[in-house]
MARBA-3410 file (N, C-alpha, C, O; in Angstrom, 1 decimal):
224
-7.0,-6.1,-0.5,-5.6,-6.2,-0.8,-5.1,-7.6,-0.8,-5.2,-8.4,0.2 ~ -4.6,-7.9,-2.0,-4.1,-9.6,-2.1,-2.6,-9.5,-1.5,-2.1,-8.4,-1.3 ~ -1.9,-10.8,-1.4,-0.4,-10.7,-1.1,0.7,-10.0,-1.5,1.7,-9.4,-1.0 ~ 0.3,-10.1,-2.9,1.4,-9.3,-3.5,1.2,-7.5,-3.4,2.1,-6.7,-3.5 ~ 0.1,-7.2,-3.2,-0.2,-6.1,-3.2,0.3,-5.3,-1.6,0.5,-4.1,-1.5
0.2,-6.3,-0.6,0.4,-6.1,0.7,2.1,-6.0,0.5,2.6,-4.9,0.7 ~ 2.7,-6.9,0.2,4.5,-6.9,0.1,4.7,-5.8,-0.3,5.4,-5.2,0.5 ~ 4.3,-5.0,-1.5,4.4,-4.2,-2.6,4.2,-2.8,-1.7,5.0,-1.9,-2.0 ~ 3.5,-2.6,-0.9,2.9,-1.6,0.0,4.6,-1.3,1.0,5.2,-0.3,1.3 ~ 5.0,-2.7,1.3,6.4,-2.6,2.1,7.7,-2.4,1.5,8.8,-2.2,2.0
7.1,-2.5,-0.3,8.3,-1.8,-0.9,8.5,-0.9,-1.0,9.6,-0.7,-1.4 ~ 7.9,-0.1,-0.8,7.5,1.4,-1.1,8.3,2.1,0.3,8.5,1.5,1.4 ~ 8.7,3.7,-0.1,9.2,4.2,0.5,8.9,4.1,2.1,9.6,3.6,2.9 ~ 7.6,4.8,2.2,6.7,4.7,3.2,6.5,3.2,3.7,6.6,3.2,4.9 ~ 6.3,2.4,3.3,5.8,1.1,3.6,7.4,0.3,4.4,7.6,-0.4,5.4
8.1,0.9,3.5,9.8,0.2,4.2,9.8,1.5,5.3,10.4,0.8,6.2 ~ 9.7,2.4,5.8,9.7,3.1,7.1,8.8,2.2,7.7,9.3,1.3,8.4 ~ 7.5,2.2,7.6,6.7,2.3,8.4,7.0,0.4,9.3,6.9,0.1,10.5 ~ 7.3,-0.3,8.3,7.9,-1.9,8.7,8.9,-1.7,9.9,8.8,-2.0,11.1 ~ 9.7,-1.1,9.1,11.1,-0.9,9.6,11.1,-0.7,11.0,11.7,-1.4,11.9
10.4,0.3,11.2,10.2,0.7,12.5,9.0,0.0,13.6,8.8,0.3,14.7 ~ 8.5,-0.6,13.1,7.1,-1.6,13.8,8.0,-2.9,13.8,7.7,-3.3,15.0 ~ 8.8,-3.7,13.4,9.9,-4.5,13.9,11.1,-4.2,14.6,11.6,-4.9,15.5 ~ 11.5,-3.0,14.2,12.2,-2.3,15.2,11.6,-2.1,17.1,12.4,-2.5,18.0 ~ 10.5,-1.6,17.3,10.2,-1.8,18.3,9.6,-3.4,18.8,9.8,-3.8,19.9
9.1,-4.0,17.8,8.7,-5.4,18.4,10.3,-6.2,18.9,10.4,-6.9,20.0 ~ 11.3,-6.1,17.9,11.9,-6.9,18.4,12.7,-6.3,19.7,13.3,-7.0,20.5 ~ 12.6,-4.9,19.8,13.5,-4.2,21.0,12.8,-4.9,22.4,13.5,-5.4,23.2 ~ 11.2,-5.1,22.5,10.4,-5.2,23.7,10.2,-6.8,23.7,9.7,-7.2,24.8 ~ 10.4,-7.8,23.0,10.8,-8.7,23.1,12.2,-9.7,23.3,12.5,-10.8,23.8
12.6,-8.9,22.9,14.6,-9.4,23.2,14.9,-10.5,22.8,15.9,-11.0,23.4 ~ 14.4,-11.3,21.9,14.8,-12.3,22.0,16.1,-13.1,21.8,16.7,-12.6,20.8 ~ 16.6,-14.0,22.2,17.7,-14.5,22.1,18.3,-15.4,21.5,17.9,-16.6,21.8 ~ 19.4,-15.1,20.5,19.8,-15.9,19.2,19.5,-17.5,19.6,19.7,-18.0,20.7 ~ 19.0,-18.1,18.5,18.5,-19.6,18.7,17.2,-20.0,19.6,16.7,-21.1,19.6
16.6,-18.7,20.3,15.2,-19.2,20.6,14.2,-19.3,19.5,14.2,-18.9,18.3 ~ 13.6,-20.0,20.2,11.7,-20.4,19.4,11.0,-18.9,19.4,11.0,-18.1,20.3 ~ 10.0,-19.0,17.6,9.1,-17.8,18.0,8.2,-18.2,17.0,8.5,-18.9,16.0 ~ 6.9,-17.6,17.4,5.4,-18.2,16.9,5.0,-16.9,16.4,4.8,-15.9,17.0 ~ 4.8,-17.0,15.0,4.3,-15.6,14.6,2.9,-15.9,14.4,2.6,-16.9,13.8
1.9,-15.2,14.8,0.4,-15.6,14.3,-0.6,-14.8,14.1,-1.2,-13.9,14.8 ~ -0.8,-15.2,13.0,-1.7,-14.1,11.6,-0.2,-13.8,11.2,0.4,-12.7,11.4 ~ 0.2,-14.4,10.8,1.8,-14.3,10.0,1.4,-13.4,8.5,2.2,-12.7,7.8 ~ 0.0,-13.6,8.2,-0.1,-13.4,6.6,1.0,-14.0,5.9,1.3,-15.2,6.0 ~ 1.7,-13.0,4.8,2.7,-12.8,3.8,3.7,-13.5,4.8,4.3,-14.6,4.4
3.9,-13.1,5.8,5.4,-13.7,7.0,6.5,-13.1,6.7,7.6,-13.6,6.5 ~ 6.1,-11.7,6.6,6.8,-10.3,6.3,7.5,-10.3,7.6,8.7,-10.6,7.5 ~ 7.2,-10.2,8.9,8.1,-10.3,10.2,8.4,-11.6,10.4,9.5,-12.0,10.9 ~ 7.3,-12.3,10.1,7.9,-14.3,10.6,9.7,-14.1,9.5,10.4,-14.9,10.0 ~ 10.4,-13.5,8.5,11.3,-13.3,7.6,12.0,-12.7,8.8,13.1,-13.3,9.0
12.0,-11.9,9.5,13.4,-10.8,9.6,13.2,-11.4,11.3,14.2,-11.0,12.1 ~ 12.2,-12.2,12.1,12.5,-12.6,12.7,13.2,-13.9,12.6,13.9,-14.3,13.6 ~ 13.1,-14.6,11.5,14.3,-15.9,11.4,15.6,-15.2,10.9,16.6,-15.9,11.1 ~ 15.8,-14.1,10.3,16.3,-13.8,9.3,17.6,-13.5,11.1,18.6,-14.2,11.1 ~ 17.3,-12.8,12.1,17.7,-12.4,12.9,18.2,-13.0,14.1,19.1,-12.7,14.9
16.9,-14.7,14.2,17.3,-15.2,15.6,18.0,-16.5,14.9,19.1,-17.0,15.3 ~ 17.3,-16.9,14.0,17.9,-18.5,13.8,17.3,-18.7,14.4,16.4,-18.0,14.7 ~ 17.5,-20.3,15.0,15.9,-20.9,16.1,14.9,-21.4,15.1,15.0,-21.4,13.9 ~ 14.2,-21.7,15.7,13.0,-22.3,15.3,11.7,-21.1,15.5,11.2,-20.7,16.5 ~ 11.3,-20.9,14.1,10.5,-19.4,13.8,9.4,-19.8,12.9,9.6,-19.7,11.6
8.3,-20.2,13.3,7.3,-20.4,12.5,6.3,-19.6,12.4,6.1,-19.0,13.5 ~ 5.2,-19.2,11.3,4.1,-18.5,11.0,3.4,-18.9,11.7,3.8,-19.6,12.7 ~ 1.8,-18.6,11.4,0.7,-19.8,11.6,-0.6,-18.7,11.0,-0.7,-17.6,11.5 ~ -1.6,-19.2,9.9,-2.4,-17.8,9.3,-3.2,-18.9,8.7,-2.8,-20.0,8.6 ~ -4.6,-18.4,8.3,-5.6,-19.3,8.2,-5.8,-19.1,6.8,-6.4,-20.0,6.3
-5.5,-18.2,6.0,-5.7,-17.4,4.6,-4.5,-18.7,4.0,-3.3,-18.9,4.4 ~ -5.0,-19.2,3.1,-4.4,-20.3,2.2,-3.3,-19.3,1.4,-2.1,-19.4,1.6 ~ -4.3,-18.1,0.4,-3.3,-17.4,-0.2,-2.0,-16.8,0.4,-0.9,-16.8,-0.2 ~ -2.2,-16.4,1.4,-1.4,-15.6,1.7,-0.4,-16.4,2.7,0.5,-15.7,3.1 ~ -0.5,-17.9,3.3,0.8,-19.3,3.7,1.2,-19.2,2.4,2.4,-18.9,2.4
0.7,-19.3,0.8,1.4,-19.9,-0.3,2.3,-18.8,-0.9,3.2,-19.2,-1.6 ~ 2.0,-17.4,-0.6,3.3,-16.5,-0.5,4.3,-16.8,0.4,5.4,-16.9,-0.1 ~ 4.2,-17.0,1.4,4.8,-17.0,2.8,5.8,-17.9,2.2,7.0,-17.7,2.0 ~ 5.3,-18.9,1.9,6.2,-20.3,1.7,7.1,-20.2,0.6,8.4,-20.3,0.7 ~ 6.3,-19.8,-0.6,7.2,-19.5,-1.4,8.3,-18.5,-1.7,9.1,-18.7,-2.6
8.1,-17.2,-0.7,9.4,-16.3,-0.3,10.0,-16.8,1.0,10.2,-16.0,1.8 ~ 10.2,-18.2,1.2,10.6,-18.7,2.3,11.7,-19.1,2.1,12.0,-19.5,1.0 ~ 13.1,-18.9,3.5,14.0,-19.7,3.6,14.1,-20.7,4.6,13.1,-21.0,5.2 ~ 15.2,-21.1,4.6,15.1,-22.4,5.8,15.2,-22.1,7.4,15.2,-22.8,8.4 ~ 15.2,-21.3,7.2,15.3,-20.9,8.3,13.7,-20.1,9.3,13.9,-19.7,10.4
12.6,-20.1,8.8,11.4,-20.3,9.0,10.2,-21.2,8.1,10.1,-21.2,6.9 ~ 9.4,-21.9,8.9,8.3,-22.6,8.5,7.1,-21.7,8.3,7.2,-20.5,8.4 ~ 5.7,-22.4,7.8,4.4,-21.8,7.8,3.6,-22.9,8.0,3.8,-24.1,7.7 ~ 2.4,-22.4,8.7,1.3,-23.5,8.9,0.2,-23.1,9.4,0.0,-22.4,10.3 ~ -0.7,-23.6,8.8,-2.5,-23.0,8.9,-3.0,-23.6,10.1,-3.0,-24.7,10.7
-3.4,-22.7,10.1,-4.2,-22.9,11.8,-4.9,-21.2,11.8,-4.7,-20.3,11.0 ~ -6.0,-21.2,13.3,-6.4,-20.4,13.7,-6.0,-19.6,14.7,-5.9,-20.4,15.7 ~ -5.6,-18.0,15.1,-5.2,-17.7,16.3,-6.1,-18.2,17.8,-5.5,-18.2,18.8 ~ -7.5,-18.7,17.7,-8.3,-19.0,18.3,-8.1,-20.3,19.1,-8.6,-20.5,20.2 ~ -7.1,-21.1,18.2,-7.1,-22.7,18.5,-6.0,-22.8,17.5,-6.2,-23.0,16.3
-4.4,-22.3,18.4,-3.1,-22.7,17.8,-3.1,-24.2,17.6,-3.9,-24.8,18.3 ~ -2.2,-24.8,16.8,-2.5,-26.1,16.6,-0.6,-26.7,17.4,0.3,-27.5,17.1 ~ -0.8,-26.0,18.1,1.0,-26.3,19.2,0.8,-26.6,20.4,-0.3,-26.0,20.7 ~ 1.3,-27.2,21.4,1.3,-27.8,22.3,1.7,-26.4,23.5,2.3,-25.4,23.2 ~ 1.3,-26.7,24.8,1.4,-25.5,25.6,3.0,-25.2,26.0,3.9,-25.9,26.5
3.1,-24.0,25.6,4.9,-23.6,26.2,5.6,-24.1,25.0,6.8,-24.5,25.1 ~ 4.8,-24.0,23.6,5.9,-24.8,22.7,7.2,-23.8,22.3,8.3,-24.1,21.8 ~ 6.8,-22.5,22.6,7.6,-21.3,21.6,8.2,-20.6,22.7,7.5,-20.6,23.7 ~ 9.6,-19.8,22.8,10.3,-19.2,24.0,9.4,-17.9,23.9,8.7,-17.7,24.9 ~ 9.3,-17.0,22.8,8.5,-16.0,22.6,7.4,-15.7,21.0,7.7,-15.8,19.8
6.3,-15.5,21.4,5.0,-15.2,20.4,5.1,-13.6,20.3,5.2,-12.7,21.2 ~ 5.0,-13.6,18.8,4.4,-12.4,18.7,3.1,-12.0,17.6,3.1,-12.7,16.6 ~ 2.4,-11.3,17.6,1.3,-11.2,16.5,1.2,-9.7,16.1,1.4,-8.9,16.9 ~ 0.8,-9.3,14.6,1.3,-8.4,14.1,0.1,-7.6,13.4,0.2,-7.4,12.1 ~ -1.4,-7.0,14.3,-2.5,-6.4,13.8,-3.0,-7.6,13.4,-3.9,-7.5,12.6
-2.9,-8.8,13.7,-4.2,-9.9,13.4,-4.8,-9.9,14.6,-6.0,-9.9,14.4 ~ -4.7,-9.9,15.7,-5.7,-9.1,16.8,-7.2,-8.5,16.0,-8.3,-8.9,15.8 ~ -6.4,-7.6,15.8,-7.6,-6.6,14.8,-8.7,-6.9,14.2,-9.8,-6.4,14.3 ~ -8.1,-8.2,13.2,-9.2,-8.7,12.7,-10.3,-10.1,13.3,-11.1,-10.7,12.6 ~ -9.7,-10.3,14.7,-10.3,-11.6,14.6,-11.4,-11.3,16.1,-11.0,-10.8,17.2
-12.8,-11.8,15.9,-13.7,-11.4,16.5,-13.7,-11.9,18.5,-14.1,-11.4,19.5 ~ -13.3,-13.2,18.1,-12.7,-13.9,19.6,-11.8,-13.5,19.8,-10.8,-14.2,19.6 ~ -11.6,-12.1,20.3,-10.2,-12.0,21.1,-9.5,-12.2,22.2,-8.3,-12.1,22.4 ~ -10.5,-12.7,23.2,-10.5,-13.4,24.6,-9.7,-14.6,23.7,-8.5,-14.4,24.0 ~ -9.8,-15.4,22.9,-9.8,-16.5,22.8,-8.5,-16.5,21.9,-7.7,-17.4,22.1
-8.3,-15.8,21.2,-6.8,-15.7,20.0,-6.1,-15.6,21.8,-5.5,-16.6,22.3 ~ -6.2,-14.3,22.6,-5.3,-13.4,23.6,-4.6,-15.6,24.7,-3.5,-16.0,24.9 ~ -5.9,-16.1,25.2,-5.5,-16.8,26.0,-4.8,-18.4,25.1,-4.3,-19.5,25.4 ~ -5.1,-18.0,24.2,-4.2,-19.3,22.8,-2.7,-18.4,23.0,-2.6,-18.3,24.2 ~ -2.1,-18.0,22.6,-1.5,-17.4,22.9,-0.4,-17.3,24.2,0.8,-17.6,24.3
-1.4,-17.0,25.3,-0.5,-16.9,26.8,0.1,-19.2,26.6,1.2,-19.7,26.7 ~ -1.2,-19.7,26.2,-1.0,-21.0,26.3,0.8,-21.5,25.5,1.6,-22.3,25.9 ~ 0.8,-21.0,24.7,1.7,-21.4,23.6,2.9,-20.6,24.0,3.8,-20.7,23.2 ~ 2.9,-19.8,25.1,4.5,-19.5,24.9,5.0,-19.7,26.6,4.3,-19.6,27.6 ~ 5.9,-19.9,26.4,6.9,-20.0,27.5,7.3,-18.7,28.4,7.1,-18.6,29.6
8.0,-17.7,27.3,8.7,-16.6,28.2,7.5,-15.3,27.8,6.6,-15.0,28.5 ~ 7.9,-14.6,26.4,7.2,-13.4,26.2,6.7,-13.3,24.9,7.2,-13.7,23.8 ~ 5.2,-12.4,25.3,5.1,-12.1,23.8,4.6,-10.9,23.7,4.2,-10.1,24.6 ~ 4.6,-10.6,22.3,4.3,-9.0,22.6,3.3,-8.8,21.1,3.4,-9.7,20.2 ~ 2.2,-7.3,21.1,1.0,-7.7,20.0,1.3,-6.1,19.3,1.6,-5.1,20.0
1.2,-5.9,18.1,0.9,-5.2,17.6,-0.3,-4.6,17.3,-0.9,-5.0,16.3 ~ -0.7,-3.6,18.0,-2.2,-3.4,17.8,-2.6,-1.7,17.0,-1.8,-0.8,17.1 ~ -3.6,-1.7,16.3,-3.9,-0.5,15.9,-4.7,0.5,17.0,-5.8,0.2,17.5 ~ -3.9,1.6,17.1,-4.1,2.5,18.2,-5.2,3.9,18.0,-5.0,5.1,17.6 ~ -6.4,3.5,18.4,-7.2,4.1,18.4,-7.5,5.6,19.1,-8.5,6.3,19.0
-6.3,5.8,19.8,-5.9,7.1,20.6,-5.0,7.6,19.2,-3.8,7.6,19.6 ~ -5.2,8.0,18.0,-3.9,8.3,17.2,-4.3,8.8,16.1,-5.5,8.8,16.0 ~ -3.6,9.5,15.1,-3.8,10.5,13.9,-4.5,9.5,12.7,-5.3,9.9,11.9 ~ -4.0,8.3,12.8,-3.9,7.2,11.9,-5.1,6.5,11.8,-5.3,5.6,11.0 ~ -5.9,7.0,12.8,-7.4,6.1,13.3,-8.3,7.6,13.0,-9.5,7.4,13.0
-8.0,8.8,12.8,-8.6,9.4,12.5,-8.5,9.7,11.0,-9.3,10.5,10.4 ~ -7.5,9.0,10.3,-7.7,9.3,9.4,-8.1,7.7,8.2,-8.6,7.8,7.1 ~ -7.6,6.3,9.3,-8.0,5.5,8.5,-9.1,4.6,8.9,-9.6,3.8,8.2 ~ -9.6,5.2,10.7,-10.3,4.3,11.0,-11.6,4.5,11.2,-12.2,3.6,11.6 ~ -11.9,5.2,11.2,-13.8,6.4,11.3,-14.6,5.8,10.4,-14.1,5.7,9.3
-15.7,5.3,10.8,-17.1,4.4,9.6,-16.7,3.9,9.3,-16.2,4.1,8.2 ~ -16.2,2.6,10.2,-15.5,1.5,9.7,-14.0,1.0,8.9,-13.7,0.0,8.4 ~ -13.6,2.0,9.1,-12.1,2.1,8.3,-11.9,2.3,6.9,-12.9,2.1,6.3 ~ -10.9,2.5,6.2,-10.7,2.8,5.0,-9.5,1.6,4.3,-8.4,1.5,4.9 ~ -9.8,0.8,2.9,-9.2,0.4,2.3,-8.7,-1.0,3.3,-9.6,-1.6,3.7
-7.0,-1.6,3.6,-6.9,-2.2,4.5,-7.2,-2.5,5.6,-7.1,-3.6,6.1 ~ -7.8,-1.4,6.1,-8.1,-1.0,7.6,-9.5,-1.7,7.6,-10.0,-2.4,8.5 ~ -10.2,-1.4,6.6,-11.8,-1.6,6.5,-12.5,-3.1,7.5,-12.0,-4.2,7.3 ~ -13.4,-2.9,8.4,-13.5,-3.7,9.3,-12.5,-4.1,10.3,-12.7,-5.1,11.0 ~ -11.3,-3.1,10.5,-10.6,-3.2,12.2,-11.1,-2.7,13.4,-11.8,-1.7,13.6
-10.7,-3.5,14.1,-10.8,-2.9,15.7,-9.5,-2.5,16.0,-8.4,-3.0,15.7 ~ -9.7,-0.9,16.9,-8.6,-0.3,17.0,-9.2,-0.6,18.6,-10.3,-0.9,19.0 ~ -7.8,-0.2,19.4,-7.8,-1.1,20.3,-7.4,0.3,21.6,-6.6,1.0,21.0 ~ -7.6,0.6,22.5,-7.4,1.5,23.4,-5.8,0.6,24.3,-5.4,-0.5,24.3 ~ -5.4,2.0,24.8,-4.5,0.9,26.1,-5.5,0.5,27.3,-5.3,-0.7,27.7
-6.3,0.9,27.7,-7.3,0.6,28.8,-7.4,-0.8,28.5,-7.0,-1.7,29.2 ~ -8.3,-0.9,27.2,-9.2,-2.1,26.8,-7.9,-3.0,26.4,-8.4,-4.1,26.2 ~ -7.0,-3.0,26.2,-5.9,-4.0,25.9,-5.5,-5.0,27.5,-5.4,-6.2,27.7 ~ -5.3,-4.1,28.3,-5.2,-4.1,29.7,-6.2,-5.0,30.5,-5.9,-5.8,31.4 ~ -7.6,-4.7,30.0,-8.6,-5.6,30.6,-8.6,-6.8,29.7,-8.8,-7.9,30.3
-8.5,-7.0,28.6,-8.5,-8.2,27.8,-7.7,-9.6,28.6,-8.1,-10.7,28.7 ~ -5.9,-8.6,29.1,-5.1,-9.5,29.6,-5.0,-9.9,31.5,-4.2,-10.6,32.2 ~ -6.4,-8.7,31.9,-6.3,-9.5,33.2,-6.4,-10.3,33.7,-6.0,-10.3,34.9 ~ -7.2,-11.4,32.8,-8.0,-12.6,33.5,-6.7,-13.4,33.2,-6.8,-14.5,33.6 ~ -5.3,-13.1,32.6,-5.0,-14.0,32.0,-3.4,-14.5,32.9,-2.9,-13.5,33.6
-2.8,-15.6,32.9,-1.7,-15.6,33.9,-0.5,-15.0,33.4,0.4,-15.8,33.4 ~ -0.2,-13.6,33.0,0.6,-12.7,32.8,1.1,-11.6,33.6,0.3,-11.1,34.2 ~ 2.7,-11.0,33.8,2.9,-9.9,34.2,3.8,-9.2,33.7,4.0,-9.4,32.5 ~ 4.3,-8.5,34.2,5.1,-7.1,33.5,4.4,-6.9,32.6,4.5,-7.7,31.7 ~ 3.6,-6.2,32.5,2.7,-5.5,31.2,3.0,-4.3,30.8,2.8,-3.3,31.5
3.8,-4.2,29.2,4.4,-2.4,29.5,3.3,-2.4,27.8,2.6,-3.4,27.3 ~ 3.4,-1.2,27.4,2.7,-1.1,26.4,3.6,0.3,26.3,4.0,0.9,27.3 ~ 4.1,0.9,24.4,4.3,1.5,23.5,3.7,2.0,22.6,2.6,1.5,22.3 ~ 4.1,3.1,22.0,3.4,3.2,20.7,4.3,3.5,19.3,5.5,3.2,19.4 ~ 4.1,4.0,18.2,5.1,4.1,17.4,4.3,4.9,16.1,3.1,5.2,16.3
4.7,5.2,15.2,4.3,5.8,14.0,3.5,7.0,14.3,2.4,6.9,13.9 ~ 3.7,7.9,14.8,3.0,8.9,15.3,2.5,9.8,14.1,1.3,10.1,14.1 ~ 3.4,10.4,13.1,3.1,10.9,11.9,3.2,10.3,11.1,4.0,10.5,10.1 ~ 2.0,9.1,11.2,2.0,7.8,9.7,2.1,8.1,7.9,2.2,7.1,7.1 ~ 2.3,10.0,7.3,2.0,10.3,6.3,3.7,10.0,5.6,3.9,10.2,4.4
5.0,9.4,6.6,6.5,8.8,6.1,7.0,10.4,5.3,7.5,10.2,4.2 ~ 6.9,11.6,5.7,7.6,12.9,5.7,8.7,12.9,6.3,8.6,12.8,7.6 ~ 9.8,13.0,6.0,10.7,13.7,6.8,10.2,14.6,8.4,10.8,14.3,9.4 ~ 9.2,15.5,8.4,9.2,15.4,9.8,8.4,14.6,10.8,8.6,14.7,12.0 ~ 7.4,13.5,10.2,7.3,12.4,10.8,8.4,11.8,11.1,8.8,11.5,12.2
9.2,11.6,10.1,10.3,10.4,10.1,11.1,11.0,11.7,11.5,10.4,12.7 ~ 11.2,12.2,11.4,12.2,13.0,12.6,11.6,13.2,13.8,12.3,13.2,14.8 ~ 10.0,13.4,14.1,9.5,13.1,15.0,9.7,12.0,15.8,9.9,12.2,17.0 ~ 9.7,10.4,15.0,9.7,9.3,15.1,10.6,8.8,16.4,10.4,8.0,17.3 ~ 11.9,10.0,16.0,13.6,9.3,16.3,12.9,10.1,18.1,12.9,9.6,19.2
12.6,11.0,17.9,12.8,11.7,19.5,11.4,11.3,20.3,11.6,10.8,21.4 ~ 10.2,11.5,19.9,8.9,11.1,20.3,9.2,9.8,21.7,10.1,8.9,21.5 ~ 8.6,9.8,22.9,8.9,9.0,23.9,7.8,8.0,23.5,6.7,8.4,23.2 ~ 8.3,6.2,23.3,7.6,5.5,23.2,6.5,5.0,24.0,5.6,4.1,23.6 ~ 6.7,5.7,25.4,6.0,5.2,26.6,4.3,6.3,26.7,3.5,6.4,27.6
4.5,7.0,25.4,3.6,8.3,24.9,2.5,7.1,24.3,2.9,6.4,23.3 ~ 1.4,7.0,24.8,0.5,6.0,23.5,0.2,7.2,22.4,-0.5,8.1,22.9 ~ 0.6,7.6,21.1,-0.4,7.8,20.6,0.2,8.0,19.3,-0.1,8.9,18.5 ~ 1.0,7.1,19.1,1.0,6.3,17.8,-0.1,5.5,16.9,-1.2,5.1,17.5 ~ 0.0,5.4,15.8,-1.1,4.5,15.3,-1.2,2.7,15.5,-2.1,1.9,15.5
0.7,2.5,15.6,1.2,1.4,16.4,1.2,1.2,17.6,2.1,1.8,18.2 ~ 0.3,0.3,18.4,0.1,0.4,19.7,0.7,-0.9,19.9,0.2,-1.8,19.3 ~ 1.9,-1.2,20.8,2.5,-2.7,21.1,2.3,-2.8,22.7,2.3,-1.9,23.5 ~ 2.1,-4.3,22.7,1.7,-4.3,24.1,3.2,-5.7,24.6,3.9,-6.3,23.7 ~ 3.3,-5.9,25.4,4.0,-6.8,25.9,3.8,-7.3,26.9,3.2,-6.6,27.7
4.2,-8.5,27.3,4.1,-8.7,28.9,4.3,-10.5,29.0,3.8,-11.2,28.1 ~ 4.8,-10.9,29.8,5.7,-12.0,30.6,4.6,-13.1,31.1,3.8,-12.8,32.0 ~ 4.6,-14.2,30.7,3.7,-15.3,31.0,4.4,-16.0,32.4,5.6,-16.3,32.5 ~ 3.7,-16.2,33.3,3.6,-16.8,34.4,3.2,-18.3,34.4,2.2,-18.9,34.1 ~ 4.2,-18.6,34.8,4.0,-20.5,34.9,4.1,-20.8,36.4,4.9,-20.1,37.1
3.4,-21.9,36.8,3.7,-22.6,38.3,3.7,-21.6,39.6,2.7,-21.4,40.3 ~ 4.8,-21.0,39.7,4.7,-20.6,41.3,4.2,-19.2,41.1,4.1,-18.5,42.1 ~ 3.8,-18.5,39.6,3.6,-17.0,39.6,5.2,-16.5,38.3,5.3,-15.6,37.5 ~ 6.0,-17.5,38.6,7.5,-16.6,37.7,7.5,-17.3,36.3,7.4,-18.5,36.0 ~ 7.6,-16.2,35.3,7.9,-16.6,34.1,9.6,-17.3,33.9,10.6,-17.0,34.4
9.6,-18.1,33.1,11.3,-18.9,33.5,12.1,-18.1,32.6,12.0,-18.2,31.4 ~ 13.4,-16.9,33.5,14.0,-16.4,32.8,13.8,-15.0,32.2,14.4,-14.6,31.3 ~ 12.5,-14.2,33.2,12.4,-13.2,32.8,12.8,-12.4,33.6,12.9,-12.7,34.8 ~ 13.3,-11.2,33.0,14.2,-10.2,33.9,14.1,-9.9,35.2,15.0,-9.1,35.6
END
């Protein structure tokens, strides 16, 4: 799947649900607050790096190692977010640069995840929260078995256990984790499922995790 073909997927009935509501919950569990900083990474296309400038104002940058897919980014870009290549492995930002990080199934694809997870805790200040593909879910059984299918092909789908151990070594707390898209096929009674289903249920195909970086004495600055 090239860039345009990925946007094109979000134009689509199903594809504008399925967005809609996976920013819907990221921006609910992160909160962020008009005019803060935010680090999108594996931005790709910068399909959320967009509705998150589009929403905070602030200072809202990508960051994606795929050339093609920054030269979309940029060129459906307003001024109100940047783009810039770099690795989730080895952000190219200084520590505590962003109020809140978020990343959006680039987890998934990248084989150092110890190493994207603790780039990350480095670079933000208050909170960040990950979109991960939920391997407890209808969506992994239907897109992720022998290696996945189509987009999916070569993901790691991610348990809540194993999300949990990834972030223990790391200086974080309040750790809540969500899930979302529970009947991924965008039906009317998915869709209606969607509204009442308890997000605190993992077993969505959208698995979001969150949780509060710790600076100095143990306290994140400004967290609830």
């Amino acid at each position: 799947m090239n860039a345009q073909q990925y946007e094109a997927w979000y134009d689509s009935s199903r594809g504008r649900w399925i967005g809609t509501t996976e920013y819907a919950i990221l921006k609910g569990v992160l909160s962020p607050e008009p005019g803060a900083s935010l680090l999108d990474v594996g931005c790709g296309t910068g399909h959320f790096t967009r509705l998150f400038a589009s929403d905070m104002g602030g200072t809202v940058i990508g960051v994606d190692p795929i050339r093609e897919w920054l030269d979309y980014a940029k060129t459906h870009s307003t001024k109100a977010e940047q783009y810039v290549s770099g690795i989730a492995e080895a952000l190219p930002f200084p520590e505590h640069a962003f109020d809140f990080t978020v990343s959006v199934t680039a987890l998934c694809f990248i084989k150092r995840q110890e190493d994207a997870l603790r780039e990350i805790v480095r670079v933000t200040r208050k909170r960040f929260a990950l979109g991960l593909l939920n391997r407890h879910s209808i969506l992994y059984r239907q897109k992720g078995r022998g290696g996945g299918a189509g987009a999916y092909r070569g993901a790691h789908w991610h348990t809540s256990a194993e999300i949990r151990r990834l972030l223990a070594a790391l200086p974080v707390t309040n750790i809540r984790l969500y899930s979302a898209i529970l009947l991924p096929d965008g039906t009317w009674m998915g869709r209606l499922l969607e509204r009442i289903w308890p997000r605190r249920i993992l077993l969505g195909g959208f698995l979001v995790v969150t949780a509060d970086v710790i600076h100095g004495e143990g306290r994140a600055p400004d967290s609830p």
